[in-house]
Each structure stands twice: as structure tokens, then as C-alpha cells.
C-alpha positions in Angstrom: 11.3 -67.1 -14.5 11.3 -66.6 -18.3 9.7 -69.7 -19.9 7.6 -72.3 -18.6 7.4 -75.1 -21.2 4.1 -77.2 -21.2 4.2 -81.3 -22.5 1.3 -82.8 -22.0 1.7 -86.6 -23.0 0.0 -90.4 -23.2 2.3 -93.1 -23.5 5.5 -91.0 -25.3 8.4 -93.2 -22.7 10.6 -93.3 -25.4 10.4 -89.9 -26.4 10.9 -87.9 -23.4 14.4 -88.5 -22.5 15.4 -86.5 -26.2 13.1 -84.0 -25.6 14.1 -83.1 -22.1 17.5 -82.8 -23.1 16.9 -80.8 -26.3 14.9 -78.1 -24.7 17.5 -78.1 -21.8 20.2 -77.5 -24.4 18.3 -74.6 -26.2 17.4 -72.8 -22.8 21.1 -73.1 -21.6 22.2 -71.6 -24.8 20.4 -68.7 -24.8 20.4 -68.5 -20.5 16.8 -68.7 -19.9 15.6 -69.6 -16.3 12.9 -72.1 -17.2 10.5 -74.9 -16.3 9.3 -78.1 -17.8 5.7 -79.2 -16.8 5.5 -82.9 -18.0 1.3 -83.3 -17.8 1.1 -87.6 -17.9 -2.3 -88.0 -19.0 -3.6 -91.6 -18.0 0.0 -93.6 -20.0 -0.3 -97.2 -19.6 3.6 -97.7 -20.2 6.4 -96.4 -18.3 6.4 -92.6 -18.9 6.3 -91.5 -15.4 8.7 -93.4 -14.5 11.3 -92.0 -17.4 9.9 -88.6 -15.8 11.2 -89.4 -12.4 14.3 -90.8 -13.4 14.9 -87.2 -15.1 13.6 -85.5 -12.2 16.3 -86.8 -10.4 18.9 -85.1 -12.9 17.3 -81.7 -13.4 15.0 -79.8 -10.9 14.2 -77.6 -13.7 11.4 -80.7 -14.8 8.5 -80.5 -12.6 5.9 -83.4 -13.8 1.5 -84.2 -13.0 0.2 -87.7 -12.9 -3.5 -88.3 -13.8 -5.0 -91.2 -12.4 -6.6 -91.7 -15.9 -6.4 -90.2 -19.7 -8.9 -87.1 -19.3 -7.0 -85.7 -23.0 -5.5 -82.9 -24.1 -7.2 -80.2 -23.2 -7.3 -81.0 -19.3 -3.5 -81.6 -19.2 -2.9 -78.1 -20.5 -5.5 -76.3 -18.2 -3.8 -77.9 -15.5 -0.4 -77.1 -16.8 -1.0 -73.4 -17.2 -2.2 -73.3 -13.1 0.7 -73.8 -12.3 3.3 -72.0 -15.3 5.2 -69.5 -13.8 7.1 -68.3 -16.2 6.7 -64.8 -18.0 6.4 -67.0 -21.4 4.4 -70.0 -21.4 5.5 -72.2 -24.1 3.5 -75.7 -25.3 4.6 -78.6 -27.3 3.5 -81.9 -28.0 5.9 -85.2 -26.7 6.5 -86.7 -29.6 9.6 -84.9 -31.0 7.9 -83.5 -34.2 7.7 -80.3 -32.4 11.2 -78.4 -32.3 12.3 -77.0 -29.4 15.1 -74.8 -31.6 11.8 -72.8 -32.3 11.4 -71.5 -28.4 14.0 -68.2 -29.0 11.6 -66.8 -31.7 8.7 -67.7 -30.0 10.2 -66.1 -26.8 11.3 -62.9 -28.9 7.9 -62.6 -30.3 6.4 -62.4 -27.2 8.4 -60.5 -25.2 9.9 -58.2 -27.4 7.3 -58.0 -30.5 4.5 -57.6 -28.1 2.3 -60.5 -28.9 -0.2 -62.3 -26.5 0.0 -65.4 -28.3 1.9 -67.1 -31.0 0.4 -70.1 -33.1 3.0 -72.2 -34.9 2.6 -73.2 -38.5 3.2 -76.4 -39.6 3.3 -75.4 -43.6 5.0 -78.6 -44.6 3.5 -81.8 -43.1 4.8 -85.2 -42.7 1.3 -86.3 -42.4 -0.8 -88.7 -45.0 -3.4 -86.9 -47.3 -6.0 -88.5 -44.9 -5.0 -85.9 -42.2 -3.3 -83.4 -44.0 -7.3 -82.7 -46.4 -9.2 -82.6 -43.1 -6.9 -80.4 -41.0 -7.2 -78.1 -44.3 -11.2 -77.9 -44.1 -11.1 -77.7 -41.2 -8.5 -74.9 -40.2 -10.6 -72.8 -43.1 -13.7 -73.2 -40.4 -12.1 -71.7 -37.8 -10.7 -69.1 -39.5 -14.2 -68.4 -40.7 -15.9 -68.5 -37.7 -13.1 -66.8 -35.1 -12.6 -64.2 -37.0 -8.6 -64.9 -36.7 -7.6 -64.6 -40.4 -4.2 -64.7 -40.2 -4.0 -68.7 -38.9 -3.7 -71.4 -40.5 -2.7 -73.9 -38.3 -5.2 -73.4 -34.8 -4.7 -76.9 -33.6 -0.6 -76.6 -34.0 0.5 -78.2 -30.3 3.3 -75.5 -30.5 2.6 -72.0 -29.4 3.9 -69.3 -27.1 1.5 -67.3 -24.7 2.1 -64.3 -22.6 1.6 -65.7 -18.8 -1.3 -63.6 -18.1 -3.6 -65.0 -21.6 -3.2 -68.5 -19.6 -4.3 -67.2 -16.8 -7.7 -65.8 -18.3 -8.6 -67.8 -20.5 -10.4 -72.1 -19.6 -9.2 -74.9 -21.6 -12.0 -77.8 -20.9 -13.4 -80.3 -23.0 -11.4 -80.9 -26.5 -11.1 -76.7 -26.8 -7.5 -76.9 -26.7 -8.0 -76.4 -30.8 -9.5 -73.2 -30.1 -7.2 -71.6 -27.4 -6.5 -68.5 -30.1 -10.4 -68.5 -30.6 -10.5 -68.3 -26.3 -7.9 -65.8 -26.2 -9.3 -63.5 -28.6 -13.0 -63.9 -26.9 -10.9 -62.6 -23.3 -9.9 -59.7 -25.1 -6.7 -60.9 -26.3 -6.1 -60.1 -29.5 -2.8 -59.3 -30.5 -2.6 -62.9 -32.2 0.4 -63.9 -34.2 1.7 -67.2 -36.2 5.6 -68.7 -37.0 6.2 -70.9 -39.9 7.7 -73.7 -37.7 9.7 -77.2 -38.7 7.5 -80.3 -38.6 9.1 -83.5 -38.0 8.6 -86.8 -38.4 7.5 -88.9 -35.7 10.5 -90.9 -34.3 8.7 -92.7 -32.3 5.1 -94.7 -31.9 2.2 -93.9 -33.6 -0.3 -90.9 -33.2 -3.0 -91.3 -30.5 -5.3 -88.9 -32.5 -7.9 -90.8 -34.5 -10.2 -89.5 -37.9 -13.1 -88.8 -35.0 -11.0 -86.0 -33.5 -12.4 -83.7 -36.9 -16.2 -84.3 -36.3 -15.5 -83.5 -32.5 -13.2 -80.5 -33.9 -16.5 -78.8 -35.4 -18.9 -79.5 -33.1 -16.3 -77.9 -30.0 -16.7 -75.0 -32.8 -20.3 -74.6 -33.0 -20.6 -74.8 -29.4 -17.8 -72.0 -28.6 -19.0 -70.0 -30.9 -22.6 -70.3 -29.5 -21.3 -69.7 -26.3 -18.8 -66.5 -27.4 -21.7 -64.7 -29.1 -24.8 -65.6 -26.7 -23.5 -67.2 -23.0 -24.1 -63.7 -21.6 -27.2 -63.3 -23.2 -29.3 -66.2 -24.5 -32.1 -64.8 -24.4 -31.2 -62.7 -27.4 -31.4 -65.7 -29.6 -33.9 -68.2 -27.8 -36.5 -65.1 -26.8 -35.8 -63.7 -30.2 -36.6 -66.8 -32.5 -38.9 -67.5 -29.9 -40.8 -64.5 -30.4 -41.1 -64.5 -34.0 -42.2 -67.8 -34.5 -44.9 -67.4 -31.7 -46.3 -64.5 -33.5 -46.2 -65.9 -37.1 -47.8 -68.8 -35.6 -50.3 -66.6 -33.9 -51.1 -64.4 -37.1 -51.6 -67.5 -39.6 -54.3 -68.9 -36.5 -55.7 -65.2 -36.7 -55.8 -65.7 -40.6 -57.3 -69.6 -40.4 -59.9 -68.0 -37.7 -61.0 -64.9 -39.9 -61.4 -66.9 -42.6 -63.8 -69.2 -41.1 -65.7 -66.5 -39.5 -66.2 -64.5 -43.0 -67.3 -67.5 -44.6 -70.4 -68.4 -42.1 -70.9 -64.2 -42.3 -71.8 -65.2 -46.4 -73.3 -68.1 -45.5 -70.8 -70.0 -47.9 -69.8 -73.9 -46.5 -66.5 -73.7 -45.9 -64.3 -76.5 -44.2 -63.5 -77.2 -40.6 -60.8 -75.1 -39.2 -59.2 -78.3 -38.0 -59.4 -79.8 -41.3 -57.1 -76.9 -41.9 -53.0 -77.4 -42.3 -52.3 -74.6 -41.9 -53.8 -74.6 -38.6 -51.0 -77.2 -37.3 -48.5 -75.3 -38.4 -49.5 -72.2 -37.0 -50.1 -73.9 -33.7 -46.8 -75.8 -34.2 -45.0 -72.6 -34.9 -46.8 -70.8 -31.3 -45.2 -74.1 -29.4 -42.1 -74.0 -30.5 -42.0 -70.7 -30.0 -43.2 -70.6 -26.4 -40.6 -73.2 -25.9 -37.7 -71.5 -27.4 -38.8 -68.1 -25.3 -39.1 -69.9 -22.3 -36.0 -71.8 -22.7 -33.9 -68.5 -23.2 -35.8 -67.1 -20.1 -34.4 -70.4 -18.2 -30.9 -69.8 -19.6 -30.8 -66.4 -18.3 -31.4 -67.4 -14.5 -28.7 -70.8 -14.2 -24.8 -70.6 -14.7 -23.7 -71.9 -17.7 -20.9 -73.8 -15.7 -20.3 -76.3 -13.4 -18.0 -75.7 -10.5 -17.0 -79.2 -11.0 -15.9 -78.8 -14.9 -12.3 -78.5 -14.4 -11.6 -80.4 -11.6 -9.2 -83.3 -11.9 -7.8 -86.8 -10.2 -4.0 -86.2 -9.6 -2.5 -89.3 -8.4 0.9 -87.6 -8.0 3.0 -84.3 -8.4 6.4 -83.7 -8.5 
């Protein structure tokens, strides 16, 4: 199979009769054996119904019901299980994603080489409210990935080769950092496409002003886990460490102090009348904390077996 194309969705009804029949245009066109994996996260109107009504006309649509909205990131790990097409290809329901772009996508891929390709949104039909954020915010990652030549990471369209979807866990709200995953699994042959943005034709956008604050703290925490989930105790027993002997020293210092001045016979004040003797045992508990916590972290799983798993109502 050559493409498997990826839509996960929440309440797009009205949308997904177009879209099925725009992308089964373009693959007819240029002859591509093909899937479509409709993911129907949690809707509350009739979308799986509209899915099973086009079921019925083309056996190229293949469609997962969740039993509630779990979000984005969840409908696409569950989608890329099951992709089985040399290019996986995503794109978001609501018609402002173009399926006209798949033959470049495809080509770039397959032909150019790359493991994944981000699309570019470079003119927005957005409202300054979303279009400043997703700015500041796009800088970040680029900052902190390492992947210079993005500038759109949390663009819904982008192409993958099938085996990058394979390696790589989308959990959580990380689906803004699948470039940022890929490149951690050793995937780095990363490209982008300037791609058409259109305006929504239908509804309104589920995605809310909250999604930026949760946006940078998923970054914090991948890049935590990219730099130290093999190895925490480089960081905790390391900090640990230096505080616990800078603590230790300054309490040698408080101590010797003391101890000089009853050698001269000079009054000097109680050690415990001392700050600095808080800080320095402050310093030797946080530190023995931090050691012991990286010592913890190196003997349990960062994981749980029961991260990605899923209620699916129904499959079709």
C-alpha cells in the first residue's frame, strides 16, 4: 500500500463527507493504493455515523470509535498501529488542511529520502490571538529540539516514512513534538513544505488559549526525558552531590569557626544562632534528597504499561 492517511476528529460531521471525497479524488489521480483511518475521538454529534454511511461507499475508509474524547495525541498513536501504508500521511478534519498537498508530501518521502515531513502553514487564517502564541511558541521548540529548519511543529499535516511511526510514542498532548520524537529515535532526516492554509468551512476550533501553556510544559518534560530518562541520576545525583557538599563545607566553616574562637578565648555566638548554619544544613537535605531521588529513578521504569492503552467502543 502506498499511503495511509490519518484523521483524527471531535465533532467535524459536516466536514467529513468533502474530505473523504477530496482525498479519494487526489489518490485516484495520481493511482495510489491507499487508506483512510478516520480516529472519532469521543464526538457528541453524528460523525460516526457520516463515517459509516461512507464506509459503505468506499472500503478504502477504515474508521476507530473511542468511547470518550482522550485528544489528539491518543487518536494518532492509535492510528499509526494500525497504518499500513509505505507513507503515513496526517491531516486534521476540518478542511483547512489540503489534501492537493499529499503528491509532494508523498514524493518527498519516497523519492527525496526524508523520514518526515512537517507542513508549513506560512499564511494563516487565524486571529492575532493564535497566530502571536503559535509564533513564541514554535521559536521554543526550535530552540530546544534542536530542529532549526521548522517553523510550524504543531502543523496537523505531515508525511512520515511508515517505519518513524512505528518507533516513535505519541501519548499525552506530544503530538506537537512528533519531529522532536522522531529525531530523539534517531530519525533525523527532517524536512518541511510551505502548505495552503484554509479557512475553516465549518464549526469552530476545539483548541482553546490553554493548549499554549500545556504546549510548553509537554516541552520541558520531553526534553527532560530526551536528555536524562536513561540516566537521571546524572542530573539528580549530580545537583545532589554538589549541594550536599557545599552544604557540608559551609557547616565545616560555621564549626571551625566556633572552635577557633573558644581556642582564643574570644565570646563568639552560638552556632545555632548562626544562618548560615540553616543554609548549609538546608543545602545537605536537599541535597541528600535530590541524590537519593536520582538513585530511585534509576531502579523504576519510567512508564506505565497502562499509558497507551485505550477504550474502543467500535472498529470498522
Amino acid at each position: 500500500m502506498d499511503i495511509s492517511v490519518i484523521i483524527p476528529l471531535f465533532n467535524e460531521a459536516e466536514s467529513l463527507p468533502e474530505l473523504s471525497a477530496w482525498i479519494k479524488r487526489v489518490m485516484n489521480e495520481n493511482n495510489y493504493t491507499y487508506e483512510i483511518i478516520f480516529i472519532n475521538d469521543g464526538s457528541t454529534d453524528n460523525s460516526w455515523e457520516v463515517i459509516e454511511e461512507i464506509r459503505k461507499t468506499d472500503s478504502n475508509v477504515h474508521a476507530i470509535k473511542f468511547r470518550r474524547n482522550y485528544g489528539k495525541s491518543p487518536a494518532l498513536y492509535c492510528g499509526f498501529e494500525r497504518a499500513k501504508g509505505d507513507v503515513v500521511i496526517t491531516m486534521d478534519a476540518d478542511l483547512q488542511d489540503s489534501p492537493e498537498e499529499i503528491p509532494i508530501l508523498f514524493k518527498m518521502v519516497k523519492e527525496d529520502g526524508y523520514d518526515l515531513v512537517s507542513g508549513y502553514k506560512q499564511k494563516r487564517y487565524d486571529p492575532l490571538s493564535k497566530t502571536i502564541p503559535t509564533k513564541l511558541f514554535n521559536a521554543t521548540a526550535r530552540k530546544v529540539s534542536g530542529i532549526k529548519n521548522l517553523h510550524d511543529f504543531n502543523c496537523g499535516l505531515k508525511a512520515y516514512r511508515n517505519e518513524v511511526v512505528k518507533n516513535i510514542e505519541v501519548y499525552g498532548d506530544m503530538h506537537r513534538y512528533i519531529p522532536y520524537l522522531a529525531k530523539n529515535a534517531g530519525y533525523s532526516k527532517i524536512g518541511e513544505l510551505v502548505v495552503h492554509h484554509q479557512a475553516r468551512k465549518y464549526g469552530k476550533s476545539k483548541f482553546g488559549i490553554s493548549r499554549f501553556f500545556h504546549g510548553y510544559l509537554d516541552l520541558i518534560s520531553l526534553w527532560f526525558l530526551s536528555k536524562f530518562s536513561y540516566r537521571p541520576m546524572h542530573i539528580f545525583g549530580l545537583w545532589g552531590s554538589l549541594m550536599f557538599f557545599l552544604g557540608m563545607i559551609a557547616a565545616i566553616v560555621v564549626g571551625v569557626t566556633k572552635l577557633v574562637a573558644l581556642a582564643n578565648g574570644t565570646a563568639h555566638r552560638l552556632v545555632t544562632d548562626s544562618p548560615y548554619f540553616y543554609i548549609a544544613l538546608t543545602m545537605m537535605i536537599l541535597g541528600t534528597q535530590l541524590f537519593l531521588t536520582g538513585f530511585i529513578a534509576e531502579l523504576i521504569s519510567r512508564t506505565s504499561q497502562e499509558r497507551n492503552k485505550y477504550n474502543i467502543s467500535e472498529e470498522i
